[in-house]
CHARMM internal coordinates of N, CA and C (Angstrom, degrees):
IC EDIT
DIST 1 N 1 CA 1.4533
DIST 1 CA 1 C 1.5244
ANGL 1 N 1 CA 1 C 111.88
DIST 1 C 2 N 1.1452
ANGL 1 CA 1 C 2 N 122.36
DIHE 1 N 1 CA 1 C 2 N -22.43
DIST 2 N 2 CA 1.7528
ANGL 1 C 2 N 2 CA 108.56
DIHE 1 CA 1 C 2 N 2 CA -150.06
DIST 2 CA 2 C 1.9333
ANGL 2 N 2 CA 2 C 81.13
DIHE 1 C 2 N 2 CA 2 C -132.76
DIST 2 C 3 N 1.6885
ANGL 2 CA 2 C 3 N 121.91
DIHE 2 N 2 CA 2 C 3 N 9.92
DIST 3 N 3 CA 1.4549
ANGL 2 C 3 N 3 CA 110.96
DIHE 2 CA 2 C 3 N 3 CA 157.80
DIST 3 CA 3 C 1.5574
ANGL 3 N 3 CA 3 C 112.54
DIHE 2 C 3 N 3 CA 3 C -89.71
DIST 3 C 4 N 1.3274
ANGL 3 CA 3 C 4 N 111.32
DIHE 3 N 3 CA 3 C 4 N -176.31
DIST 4 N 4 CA 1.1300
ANGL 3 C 4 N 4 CA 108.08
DIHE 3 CA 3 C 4 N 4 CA 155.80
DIST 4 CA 4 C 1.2395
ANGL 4 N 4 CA 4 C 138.71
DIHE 3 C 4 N 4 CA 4 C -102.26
DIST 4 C 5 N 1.3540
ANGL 4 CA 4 C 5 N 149.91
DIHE 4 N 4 CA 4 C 5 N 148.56
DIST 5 N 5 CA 1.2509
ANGL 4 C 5 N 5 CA 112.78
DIHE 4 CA 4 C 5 N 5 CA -145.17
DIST 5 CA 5 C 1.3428
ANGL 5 N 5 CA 5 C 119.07
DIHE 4 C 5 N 5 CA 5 C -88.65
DIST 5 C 6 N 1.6411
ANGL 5 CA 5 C 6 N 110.08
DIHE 5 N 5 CA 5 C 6 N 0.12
DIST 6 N 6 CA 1.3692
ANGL 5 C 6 N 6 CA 105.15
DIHE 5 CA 5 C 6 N 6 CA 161.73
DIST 6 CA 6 C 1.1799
ANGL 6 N 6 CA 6 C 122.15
DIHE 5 C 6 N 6 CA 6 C -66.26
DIST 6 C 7 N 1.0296
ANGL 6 CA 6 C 7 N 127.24
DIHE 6 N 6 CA 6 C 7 N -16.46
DIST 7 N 7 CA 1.2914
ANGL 6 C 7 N 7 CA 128.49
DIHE 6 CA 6 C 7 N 7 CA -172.40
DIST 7 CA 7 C 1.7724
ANGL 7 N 7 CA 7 C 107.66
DIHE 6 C 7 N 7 CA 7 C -106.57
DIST 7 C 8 N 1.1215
ANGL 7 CA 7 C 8 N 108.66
DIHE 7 N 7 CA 7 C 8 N 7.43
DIST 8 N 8 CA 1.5613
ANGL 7 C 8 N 8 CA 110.26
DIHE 7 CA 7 C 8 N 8 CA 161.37
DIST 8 CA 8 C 1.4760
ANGL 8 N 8 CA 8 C 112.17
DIHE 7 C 8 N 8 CA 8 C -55.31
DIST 8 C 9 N 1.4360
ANGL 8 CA 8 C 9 N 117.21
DIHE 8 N 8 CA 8 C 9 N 118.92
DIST 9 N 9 CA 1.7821
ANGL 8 C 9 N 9 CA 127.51
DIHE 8 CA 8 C 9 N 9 CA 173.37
DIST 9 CA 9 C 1.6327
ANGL 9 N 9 CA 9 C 88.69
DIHE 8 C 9 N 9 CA 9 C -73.30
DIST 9 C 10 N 1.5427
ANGL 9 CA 9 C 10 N 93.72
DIHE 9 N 9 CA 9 C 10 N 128.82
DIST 10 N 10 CA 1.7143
ANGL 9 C 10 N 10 CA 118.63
DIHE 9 CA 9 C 10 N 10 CA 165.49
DIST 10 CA 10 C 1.5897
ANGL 10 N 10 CA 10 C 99.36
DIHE 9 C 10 N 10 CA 10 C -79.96
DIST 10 C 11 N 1.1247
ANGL 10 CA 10 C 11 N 112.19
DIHE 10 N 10 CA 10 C 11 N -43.35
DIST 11 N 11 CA 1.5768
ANGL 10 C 11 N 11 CA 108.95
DIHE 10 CA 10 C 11 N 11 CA -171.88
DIST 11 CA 11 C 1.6143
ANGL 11 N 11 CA 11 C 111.19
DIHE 10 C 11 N 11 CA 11 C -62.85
DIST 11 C 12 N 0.9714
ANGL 11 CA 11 C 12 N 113.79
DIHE 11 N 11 CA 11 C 12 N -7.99
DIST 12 N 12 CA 1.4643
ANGL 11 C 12 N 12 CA 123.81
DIHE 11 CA 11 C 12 N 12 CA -164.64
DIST 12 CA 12 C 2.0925
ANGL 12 N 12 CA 12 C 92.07
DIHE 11 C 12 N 12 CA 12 C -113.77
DIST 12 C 13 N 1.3476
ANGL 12 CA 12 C 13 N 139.60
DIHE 12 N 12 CA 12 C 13 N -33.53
DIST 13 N 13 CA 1.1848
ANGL 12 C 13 N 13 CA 158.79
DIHE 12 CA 12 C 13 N 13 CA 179.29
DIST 13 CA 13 C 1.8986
ANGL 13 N 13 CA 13 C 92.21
DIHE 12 C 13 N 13 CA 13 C 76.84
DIST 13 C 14 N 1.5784
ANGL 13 CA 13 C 14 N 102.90
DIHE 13 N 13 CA 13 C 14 N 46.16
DIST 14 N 14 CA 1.0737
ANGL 13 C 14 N 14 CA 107.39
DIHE 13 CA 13 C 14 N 14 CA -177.47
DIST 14 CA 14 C 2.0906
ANGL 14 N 14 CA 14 C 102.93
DIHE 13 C 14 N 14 CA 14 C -48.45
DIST 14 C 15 N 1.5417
ANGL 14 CA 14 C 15 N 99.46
DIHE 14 N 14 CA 14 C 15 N -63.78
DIST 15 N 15 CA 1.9169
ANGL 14 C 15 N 15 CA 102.25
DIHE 14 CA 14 C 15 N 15 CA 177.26
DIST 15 CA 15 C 1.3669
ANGL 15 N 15 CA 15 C 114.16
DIHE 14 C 15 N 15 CA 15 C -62.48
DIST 15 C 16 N 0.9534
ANGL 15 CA 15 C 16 N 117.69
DIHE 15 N 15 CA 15 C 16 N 13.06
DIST 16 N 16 CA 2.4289
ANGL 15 C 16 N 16 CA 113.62
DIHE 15 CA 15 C 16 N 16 CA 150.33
DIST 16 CA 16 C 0.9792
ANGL 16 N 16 CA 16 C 77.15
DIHE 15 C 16 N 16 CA 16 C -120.55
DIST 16 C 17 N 1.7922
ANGL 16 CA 16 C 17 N 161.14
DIHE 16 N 16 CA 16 C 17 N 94.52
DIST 17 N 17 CA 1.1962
ANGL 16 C 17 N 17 CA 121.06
DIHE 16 CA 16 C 17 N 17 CA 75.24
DIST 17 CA 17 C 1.1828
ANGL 17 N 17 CA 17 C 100.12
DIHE 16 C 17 N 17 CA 17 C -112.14
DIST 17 C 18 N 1.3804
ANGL 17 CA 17 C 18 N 117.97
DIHE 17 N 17 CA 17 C 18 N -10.54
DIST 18 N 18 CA 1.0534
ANGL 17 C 18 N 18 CA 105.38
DIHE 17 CA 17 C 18 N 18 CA -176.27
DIST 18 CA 18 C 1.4549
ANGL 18 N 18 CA 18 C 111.31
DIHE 17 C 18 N 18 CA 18 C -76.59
DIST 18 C 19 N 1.4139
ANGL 18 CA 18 C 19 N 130.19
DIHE 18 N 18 CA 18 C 19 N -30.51
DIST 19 N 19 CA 1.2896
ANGL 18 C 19 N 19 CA 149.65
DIHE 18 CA 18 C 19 N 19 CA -162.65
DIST 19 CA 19 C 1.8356
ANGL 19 N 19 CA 19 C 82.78
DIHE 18 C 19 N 19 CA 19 C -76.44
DIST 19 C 20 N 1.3472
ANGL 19 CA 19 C 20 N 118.43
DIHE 19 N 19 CA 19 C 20 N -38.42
DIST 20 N 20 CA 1.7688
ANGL 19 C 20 N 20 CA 97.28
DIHE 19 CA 19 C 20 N 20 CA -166.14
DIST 20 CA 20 C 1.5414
ANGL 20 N 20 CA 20 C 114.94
DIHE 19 C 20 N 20 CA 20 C -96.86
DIST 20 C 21 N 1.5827
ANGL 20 CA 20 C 21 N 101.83
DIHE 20 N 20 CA 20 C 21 N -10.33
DIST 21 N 21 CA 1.6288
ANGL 20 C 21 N 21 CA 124.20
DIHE 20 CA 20 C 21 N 21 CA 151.10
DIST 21 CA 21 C 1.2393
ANGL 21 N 21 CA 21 C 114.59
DIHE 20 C 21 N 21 CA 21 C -20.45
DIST 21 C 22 N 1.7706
ANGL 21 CA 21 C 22 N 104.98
DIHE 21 N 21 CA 21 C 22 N -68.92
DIST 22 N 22 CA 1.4136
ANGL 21 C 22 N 22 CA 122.44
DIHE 21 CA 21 C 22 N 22 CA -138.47
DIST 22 CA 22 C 1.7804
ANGL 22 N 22 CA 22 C 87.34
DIHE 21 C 22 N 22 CA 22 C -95.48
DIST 22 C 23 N 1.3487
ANGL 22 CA 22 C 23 N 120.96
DIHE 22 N 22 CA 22 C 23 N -51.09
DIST 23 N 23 CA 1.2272
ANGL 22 C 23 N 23 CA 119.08
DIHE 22 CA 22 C 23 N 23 CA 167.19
DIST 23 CA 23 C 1.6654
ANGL 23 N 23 CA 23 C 146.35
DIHE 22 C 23 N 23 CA 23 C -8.51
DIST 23 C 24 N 1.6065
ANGL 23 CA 23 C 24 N 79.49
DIHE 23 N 23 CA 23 C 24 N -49.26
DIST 24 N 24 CA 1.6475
ANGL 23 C 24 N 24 CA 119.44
DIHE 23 CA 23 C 24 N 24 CA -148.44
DIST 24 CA 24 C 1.9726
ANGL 24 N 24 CA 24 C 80.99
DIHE 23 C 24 N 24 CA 24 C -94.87
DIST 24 C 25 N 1.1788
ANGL 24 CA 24 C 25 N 125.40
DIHE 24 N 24 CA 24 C 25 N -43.48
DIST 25 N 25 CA 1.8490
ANGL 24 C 25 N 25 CA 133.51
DIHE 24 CA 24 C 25 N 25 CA -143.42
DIST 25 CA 25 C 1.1938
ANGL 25 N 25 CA 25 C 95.37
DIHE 24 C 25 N 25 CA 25 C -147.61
DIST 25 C 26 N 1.1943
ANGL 25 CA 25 C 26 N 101.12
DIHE 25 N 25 CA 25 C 26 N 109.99
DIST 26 N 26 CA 1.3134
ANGL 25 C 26 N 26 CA 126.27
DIHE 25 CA 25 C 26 N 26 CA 173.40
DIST 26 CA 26 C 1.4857
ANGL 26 N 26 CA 26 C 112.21
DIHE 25 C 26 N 26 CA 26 C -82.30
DIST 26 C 27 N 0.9308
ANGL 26 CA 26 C 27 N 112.13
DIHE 26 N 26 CA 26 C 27 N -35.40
DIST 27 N 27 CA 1.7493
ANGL 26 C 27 N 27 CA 120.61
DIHE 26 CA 26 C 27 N 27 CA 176.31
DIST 27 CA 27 C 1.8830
ANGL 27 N 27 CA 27 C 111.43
DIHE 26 C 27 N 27 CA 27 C -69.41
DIST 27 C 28 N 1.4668
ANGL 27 CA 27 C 28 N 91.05
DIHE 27 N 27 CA 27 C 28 N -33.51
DIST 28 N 28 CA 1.2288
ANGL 27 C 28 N 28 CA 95.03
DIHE 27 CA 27 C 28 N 28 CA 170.78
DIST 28 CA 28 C 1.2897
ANGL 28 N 28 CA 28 C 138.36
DIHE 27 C 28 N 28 CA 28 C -88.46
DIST 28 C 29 N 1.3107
ANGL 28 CA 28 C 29 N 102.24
DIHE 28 N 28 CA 28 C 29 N -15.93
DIST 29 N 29 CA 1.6137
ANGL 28 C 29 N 29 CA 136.17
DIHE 28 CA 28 C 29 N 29 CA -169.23
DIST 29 CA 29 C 2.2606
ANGL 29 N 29 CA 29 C 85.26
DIHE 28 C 29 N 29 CA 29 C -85.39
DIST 29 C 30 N 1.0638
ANGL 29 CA 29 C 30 N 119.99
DIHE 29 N 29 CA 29 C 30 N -63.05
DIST 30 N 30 CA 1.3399
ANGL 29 C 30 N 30 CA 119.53
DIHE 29 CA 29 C 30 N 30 CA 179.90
DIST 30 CA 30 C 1.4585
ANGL 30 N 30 CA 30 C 109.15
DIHE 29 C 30 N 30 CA 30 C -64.91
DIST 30 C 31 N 1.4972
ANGL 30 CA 30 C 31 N 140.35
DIHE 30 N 30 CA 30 C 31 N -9.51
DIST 31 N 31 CA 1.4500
ANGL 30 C 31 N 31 CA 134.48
DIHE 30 CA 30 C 31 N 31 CA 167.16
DIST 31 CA 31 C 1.5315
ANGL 31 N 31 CA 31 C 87.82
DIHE 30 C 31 N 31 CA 31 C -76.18
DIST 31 C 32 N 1.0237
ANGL 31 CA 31 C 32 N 126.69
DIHE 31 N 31 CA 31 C 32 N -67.73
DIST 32 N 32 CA 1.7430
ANGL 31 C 32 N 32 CA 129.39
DIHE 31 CA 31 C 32 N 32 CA -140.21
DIST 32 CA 32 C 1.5299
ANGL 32 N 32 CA 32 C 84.56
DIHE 31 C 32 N 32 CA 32 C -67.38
DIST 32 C 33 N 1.4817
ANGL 32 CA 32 C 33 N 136.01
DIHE 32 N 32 CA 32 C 33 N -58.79
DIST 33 N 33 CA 1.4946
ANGL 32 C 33 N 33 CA 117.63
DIHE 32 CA 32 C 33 N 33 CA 177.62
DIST 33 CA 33 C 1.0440
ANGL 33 N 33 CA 33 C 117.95
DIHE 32 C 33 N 33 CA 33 C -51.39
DIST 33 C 34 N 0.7659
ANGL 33 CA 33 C 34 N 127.81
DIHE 33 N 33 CA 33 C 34 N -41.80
DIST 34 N 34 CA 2.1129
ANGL 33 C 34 N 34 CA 130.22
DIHE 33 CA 33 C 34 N 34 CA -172.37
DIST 34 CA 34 C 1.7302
ANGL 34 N 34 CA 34 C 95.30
DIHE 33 C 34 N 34 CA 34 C -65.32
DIST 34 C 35 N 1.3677
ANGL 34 CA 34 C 35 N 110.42
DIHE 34 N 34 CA 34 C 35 N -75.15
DIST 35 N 35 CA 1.7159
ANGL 34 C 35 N 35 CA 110.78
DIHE 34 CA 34 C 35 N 35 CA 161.20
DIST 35 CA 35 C 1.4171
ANGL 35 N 35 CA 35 C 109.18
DIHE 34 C 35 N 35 CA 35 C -28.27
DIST 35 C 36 N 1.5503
ANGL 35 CA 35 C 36 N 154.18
DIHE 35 N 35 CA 35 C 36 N -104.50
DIST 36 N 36 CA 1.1293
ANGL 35 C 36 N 36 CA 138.20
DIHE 35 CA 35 C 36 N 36 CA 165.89
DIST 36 CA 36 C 1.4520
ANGL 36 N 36 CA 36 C 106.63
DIHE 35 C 36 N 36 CA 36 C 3.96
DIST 36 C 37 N 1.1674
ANGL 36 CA 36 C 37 N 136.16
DIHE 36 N 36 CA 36 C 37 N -89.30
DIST 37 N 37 CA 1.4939
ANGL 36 C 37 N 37 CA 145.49
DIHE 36 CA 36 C 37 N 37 CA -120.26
DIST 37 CA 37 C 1.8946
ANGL 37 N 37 CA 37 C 98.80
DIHE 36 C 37 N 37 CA 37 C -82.37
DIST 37 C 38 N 1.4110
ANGL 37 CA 37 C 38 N 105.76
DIHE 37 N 37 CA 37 C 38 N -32.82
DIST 38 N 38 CA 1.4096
ANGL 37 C 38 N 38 CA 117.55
DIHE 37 CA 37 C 38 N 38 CA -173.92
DIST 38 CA 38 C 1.6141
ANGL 38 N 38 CA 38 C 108.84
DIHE 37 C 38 N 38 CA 38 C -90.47
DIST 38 C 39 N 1.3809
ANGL 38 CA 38 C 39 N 112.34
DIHE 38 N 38 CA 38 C 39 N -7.94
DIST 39 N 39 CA 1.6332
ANGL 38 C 39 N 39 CA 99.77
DIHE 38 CA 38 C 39 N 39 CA 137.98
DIST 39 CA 39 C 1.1842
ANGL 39 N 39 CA 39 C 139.22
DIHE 38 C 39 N 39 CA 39 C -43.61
DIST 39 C 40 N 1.5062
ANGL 39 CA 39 C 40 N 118.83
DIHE 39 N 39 CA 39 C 40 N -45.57
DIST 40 N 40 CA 1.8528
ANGL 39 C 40 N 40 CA 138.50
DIHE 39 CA 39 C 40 N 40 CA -174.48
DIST 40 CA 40 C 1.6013
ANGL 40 N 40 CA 40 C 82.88
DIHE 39 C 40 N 40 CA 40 C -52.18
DIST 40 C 41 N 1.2223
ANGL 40 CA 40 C 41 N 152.16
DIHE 40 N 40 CA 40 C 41 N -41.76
DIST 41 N 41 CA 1.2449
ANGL 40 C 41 N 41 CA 141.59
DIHE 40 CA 40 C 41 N 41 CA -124.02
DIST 41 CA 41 C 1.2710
ANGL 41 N 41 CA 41 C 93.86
DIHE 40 C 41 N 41 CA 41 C -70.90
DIST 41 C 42 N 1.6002
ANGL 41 CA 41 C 42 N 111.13
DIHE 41 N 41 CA 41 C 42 N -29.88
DIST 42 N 42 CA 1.9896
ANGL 41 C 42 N 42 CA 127.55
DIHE 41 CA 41 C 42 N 42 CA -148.72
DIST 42 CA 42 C 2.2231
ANGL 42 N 42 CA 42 C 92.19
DIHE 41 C 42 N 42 CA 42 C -80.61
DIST 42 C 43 N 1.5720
ANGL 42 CA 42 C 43 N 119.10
DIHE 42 N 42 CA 42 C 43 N -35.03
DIST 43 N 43 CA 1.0662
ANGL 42 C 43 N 43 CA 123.83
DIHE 42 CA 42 C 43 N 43 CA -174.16
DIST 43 CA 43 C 1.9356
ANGL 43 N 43 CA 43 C 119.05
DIHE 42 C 43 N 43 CA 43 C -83.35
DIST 43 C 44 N 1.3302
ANGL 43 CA 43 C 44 N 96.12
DIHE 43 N 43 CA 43 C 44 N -3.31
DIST 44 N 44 CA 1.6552
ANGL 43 C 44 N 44 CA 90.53
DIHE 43 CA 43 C 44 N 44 CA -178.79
DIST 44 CA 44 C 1.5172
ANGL 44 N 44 CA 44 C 104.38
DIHE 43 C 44 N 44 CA 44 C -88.98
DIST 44 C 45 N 1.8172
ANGL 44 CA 44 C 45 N 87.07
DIHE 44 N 44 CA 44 C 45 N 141.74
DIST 45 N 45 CA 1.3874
ANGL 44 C 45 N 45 CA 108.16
DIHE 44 CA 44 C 45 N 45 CA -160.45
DIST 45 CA 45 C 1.8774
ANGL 45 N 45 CA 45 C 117.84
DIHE 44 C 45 N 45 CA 45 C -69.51
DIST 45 C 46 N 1.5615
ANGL 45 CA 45 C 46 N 112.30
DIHE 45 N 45 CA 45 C 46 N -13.71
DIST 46 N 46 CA 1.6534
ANGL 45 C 46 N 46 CA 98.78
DIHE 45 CA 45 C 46 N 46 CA 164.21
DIST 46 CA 46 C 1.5192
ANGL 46 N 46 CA 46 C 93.17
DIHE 45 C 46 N 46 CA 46 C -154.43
DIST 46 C 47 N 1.4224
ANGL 46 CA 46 C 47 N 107.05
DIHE 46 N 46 CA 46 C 47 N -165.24
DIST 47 N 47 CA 1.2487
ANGL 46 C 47 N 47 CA 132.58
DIHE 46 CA 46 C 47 N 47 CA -164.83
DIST 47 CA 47 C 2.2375
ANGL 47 N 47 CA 47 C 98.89
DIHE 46 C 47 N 47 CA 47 C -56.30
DIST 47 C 48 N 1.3016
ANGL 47 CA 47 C 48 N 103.23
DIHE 47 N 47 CA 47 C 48 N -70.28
DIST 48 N 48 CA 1.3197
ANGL 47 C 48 N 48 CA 127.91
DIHE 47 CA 47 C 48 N 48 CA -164.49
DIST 48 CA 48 C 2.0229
ANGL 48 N 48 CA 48 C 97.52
DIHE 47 C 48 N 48 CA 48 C -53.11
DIST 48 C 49 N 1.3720
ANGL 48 CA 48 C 49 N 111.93
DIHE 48 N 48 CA 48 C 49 N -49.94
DIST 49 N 49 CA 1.7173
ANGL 48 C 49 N 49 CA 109.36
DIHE 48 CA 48 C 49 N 49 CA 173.94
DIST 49 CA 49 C 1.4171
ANGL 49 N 49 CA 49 C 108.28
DIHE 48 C 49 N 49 CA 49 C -70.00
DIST 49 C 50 N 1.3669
ANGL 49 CA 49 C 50 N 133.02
DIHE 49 N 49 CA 49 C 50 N -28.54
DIST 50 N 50 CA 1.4565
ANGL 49 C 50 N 50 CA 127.70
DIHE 49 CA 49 C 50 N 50 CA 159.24
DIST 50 CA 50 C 0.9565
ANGL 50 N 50 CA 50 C 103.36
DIHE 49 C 50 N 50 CA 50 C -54.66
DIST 50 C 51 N 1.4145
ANGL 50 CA 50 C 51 N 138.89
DIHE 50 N 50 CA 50 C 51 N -70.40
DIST 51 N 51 CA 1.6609
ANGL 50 C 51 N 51 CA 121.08
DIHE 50 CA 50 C 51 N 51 CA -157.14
DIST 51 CA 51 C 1.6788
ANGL 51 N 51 CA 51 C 92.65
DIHE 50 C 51 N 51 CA 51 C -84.94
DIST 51 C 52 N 0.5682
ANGL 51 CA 51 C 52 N 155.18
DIHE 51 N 51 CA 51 C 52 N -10.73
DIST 52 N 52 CA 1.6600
ANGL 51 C 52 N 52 CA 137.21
DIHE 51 CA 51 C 52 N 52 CA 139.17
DIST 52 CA 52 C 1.6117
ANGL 52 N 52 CA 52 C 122.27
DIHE 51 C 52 N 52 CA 52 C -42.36
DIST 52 C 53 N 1.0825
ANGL 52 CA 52 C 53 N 129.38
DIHE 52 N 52 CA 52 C 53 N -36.47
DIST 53 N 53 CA 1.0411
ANGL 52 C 53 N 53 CA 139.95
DIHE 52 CA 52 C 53 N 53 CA -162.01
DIST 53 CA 53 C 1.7087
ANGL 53 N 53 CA 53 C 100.29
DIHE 52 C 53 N 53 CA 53 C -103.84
DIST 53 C 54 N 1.0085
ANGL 53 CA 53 C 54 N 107.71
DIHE 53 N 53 CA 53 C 54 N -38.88
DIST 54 N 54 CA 1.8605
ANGL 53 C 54 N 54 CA 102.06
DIHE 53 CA 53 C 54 N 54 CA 169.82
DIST 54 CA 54 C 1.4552
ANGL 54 N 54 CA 54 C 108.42
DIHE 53 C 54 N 54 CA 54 C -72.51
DIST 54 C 55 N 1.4081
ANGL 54 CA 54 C 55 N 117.67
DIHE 54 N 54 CA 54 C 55 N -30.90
DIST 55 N 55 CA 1.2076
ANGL 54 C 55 N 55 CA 110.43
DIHE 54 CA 54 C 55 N 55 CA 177.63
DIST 55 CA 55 C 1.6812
ANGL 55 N 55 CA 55 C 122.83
DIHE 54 C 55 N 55 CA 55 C -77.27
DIST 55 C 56 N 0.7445
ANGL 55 CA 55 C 56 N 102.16
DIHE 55 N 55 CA 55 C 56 N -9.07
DIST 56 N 56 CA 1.6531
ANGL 55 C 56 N 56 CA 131.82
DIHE 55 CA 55 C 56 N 56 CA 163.06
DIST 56 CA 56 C 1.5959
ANGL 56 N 56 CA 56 C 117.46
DIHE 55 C 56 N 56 CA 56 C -65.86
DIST 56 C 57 N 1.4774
ANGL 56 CA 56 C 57 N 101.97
DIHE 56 N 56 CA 56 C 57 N -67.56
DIST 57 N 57 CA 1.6565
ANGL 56 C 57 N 57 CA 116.92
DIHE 56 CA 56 C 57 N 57 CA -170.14
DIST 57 CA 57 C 1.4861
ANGL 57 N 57 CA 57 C 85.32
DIHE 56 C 57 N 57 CA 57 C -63.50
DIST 57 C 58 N 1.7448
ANGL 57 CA 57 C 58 N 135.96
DIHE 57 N 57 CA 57 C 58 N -54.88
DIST 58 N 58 CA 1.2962
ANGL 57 C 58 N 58 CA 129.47
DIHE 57 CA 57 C 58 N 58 CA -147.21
DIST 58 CA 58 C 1.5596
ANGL 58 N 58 CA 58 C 95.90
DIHE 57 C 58 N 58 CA 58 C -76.90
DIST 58 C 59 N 0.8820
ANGL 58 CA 58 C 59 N 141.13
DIHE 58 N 58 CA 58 C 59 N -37.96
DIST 59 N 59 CA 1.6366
ANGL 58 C 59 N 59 CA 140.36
DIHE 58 CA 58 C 59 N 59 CA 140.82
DIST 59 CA 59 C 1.4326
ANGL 59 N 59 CA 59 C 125.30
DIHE 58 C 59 N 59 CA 59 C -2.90
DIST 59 C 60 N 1.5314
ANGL 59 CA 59 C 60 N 97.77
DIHE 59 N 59 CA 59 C 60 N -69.72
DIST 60 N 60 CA 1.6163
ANGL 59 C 60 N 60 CA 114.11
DIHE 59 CA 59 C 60 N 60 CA 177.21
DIST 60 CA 60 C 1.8781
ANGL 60 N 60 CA 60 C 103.20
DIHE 59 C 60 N 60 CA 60 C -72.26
DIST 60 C 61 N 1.3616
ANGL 60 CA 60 C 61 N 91.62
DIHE 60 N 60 CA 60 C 61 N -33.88
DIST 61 N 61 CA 1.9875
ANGL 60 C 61 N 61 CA 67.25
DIHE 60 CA 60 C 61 N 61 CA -170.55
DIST 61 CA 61 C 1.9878
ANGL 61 N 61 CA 61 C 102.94
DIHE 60 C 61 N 61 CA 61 C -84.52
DIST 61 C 62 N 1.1238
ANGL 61 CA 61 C 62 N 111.39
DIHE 61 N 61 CA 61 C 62 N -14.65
DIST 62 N 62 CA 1.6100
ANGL 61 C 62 N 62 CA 108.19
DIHE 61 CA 61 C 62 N 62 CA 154.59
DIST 62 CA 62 C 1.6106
ANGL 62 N 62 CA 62 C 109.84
DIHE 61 C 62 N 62 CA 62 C -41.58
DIST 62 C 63 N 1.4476
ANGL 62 CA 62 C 63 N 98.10
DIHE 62 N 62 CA 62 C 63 N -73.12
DIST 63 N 63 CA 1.6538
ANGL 62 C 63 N 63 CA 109.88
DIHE 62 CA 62 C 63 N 63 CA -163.77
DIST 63 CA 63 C 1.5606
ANGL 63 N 63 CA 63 C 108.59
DIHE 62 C 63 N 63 CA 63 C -42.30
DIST 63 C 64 N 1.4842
ANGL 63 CA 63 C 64 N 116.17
DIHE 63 N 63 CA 63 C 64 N -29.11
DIST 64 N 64 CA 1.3135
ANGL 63 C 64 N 64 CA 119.24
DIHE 63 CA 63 C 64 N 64 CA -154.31
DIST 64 CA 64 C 1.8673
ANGL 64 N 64 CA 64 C 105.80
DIHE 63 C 64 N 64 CA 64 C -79.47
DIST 64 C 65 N 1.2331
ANGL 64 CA 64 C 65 N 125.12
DIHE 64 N 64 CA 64 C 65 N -14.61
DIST 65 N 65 CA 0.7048
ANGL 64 C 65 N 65 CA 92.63
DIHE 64 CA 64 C 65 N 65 CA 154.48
DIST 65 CA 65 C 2.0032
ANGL 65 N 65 CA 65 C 101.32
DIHE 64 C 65 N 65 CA 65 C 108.57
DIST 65 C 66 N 1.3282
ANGL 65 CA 65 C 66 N 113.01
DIHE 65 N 65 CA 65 C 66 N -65.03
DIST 66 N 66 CA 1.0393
ANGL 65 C 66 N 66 CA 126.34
DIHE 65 CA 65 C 66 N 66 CA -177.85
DIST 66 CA 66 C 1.5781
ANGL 66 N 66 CA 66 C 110.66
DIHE 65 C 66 N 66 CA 66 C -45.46
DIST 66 C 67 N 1.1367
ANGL 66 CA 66 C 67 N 118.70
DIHE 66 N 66 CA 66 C 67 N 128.32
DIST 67 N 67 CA 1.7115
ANGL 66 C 67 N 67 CA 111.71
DIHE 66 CA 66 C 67 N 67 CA -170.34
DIST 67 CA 67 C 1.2511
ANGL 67 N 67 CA 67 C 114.85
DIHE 66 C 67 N 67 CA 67 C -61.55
DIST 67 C 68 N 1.9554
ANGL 67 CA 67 C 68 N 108.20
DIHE 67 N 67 CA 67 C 68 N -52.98
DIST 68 N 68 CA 1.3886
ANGL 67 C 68 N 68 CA 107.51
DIHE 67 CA 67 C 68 N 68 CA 158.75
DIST 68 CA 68 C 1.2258
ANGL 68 N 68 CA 68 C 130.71
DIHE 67 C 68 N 68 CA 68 C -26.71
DIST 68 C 69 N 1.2725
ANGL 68 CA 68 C 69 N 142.76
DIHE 68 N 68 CA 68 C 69 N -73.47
DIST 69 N 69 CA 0.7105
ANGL 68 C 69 N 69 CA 142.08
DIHE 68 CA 68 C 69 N 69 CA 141.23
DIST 69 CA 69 C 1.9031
ANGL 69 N 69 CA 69 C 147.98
DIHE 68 C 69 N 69 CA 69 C 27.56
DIST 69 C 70 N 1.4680
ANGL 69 CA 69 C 70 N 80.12
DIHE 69 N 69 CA 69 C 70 N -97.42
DIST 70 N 70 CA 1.6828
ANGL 69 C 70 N 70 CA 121.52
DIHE 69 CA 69 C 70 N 70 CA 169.80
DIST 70 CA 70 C 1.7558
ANGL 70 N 70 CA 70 C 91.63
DIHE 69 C 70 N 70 CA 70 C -49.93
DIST 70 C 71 N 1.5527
ANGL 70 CA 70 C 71 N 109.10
DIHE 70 N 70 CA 70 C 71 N -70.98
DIST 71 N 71 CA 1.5919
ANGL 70 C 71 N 71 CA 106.14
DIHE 70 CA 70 C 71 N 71 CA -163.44
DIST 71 CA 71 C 1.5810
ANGL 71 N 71 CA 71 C 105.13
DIHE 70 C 71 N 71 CA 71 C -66.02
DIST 71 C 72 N 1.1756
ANGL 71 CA 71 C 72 N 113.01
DIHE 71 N 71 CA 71 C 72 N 14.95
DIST 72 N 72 CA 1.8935
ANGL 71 C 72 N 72 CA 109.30
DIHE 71 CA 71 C 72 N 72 CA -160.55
DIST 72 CA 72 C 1.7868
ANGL 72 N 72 CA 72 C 79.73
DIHE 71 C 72 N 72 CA 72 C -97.00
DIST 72 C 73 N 1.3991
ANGL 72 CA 72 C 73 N 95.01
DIHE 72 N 72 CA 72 C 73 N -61.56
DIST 73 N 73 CA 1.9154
ANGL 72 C 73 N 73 CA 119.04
DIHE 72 CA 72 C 73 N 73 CA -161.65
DIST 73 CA 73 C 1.7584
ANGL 73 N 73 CA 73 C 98.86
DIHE 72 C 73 N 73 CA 73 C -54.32
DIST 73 C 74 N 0.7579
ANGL 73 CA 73 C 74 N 117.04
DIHE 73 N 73 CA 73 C 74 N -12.40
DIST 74 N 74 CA 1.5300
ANGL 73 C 74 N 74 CA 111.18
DIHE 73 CA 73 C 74 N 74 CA -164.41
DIST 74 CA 74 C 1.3376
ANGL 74 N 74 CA 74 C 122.47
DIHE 73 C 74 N 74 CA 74 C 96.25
END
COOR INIT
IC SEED 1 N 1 CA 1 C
IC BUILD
């Protein structure tokens, strides 16, 4: 969960568990996307599309549902 998935070891079949992880947990399956997705934050081009874009992600991790989450986002 907390690599990236390039860096998932095949020798280890690190990407099937992770793939049966996300499968299996839905709660968990919506952290690791939201995690993914709130990387982009590091590529927006100034101040004003960053806070656009958090206001966005904090959106999606509302929608998601997950309590964690939800009570984290505000």
């Amino acid at each position: 969960m907390l690599k990236n998935k390039s860096n998932l070891n095949d020798d280890y079949g690190e990407k099937e568990r992770l793939e049966e992880a996300l499968n299996i947990n839905k709660a968990l399956a919506a952290a690791y996307y939201l995690k993914e997705a709130l990387k982009l934050f590091w590529l927006q081009k100034d101040k004003t599309e960053a806070k656009k874009f958090l206001g966005q992600w904090i959106a999606m991790a509302k929608a998601s549902r997950v309590r964690l989450i939800v009570n984290w986002s505000g």
